[in-house]
N, C-alpha and C positions, 0 to 999 in steps of 0.2 A: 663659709657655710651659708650664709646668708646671699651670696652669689648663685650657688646651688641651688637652693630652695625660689629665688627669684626665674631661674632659667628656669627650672620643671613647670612655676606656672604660668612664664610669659610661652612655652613652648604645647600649655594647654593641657598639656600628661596630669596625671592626678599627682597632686602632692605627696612628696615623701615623709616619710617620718623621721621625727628627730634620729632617730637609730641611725634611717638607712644613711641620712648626709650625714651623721658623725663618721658612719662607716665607711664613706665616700673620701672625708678629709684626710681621717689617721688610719692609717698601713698596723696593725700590728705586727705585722714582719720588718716593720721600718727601724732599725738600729739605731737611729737620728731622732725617733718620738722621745720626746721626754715627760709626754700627757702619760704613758702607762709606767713611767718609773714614778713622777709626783704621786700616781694614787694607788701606789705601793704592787703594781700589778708587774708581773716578767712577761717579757716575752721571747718568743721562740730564739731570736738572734742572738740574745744576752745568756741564756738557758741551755745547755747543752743536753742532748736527749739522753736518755736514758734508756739502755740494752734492753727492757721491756718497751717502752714508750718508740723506739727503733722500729722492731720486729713489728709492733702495731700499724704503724706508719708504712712496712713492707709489706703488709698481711692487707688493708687498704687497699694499697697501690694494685696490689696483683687482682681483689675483689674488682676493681673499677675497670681494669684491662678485661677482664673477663666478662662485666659487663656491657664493654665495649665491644666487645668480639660477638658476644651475644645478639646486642644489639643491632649489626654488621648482617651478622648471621639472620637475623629476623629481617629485617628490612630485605635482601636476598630471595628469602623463600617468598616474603610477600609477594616479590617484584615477579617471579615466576607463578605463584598464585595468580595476579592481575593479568599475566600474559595467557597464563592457562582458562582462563574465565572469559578471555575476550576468545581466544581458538574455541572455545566449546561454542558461544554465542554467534560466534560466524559460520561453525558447523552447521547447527540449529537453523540459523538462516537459509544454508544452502538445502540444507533436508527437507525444511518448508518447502525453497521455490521450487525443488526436484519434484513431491509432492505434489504440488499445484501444476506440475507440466506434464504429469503422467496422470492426471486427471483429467485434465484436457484431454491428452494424446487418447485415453478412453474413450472419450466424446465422440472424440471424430471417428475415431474407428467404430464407437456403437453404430453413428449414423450412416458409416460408407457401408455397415454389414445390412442394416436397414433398407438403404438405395437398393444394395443388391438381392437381396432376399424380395422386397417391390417388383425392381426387375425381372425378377429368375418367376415369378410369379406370374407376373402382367405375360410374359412369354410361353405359358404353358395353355 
């Protein structure tokens, strides 16, 4: 333990808690502890589940695949979210520069009707 706690702070990371490095050292899934048989505690290896305690455990498992799936699923729509937000913003771009070149193309064409209205003028 004390190995533990020395690495976290030669490695600079914030110090853990007595909890986390006890949790670090002893497995309670570990068959071979005999820190939770001395302080009278069972665990899961030595305990065999029980047909509610089972079903709970299945009823879990399928919550967390679904969460997973969900999650799957979100990340997904986001990822075409982000694609659909940069096609709109490149749209927008183009609509600008189209915008700004048929303003122009106005321009000129005010001034070529201008020249020629001067001309057709200066000729009469």
């Amino acid at each position: 333990m004390e190995t533990i706690w020395a690495k976290t702070s030669a490695d600079g990371q914030a110090p853990l808690s007595s909890a986390e490095v006890v949790s670090k050292v002893i497995s309670p899934d570990s068959s071979n502890s005999t820190f939770f048989k001395n302080a009278g505690l069972s665990t899961r290896s030595l305990k065999p589940l029980s047909a509610a305690e089972q079903a709970l455990l299945e009823e879990l498992a399928a919550q967390k695949q679904k969460e997973a799936t969900i999650t799957e699923e979100f990340a997904e729509v986001r990822k075409r979210s982000e694609a659909a937000e940069e096609a709109l913003l490149k749209i927008q771009q183009l609509y600008e520069d189209m915008k700004k070149r048929q303003e122009e193309n106005n321009l000129v064409l005010q001034r070529i009707l201008q020249a020629n209205v001067v001309g057709i003028s200066s000729q009469l």
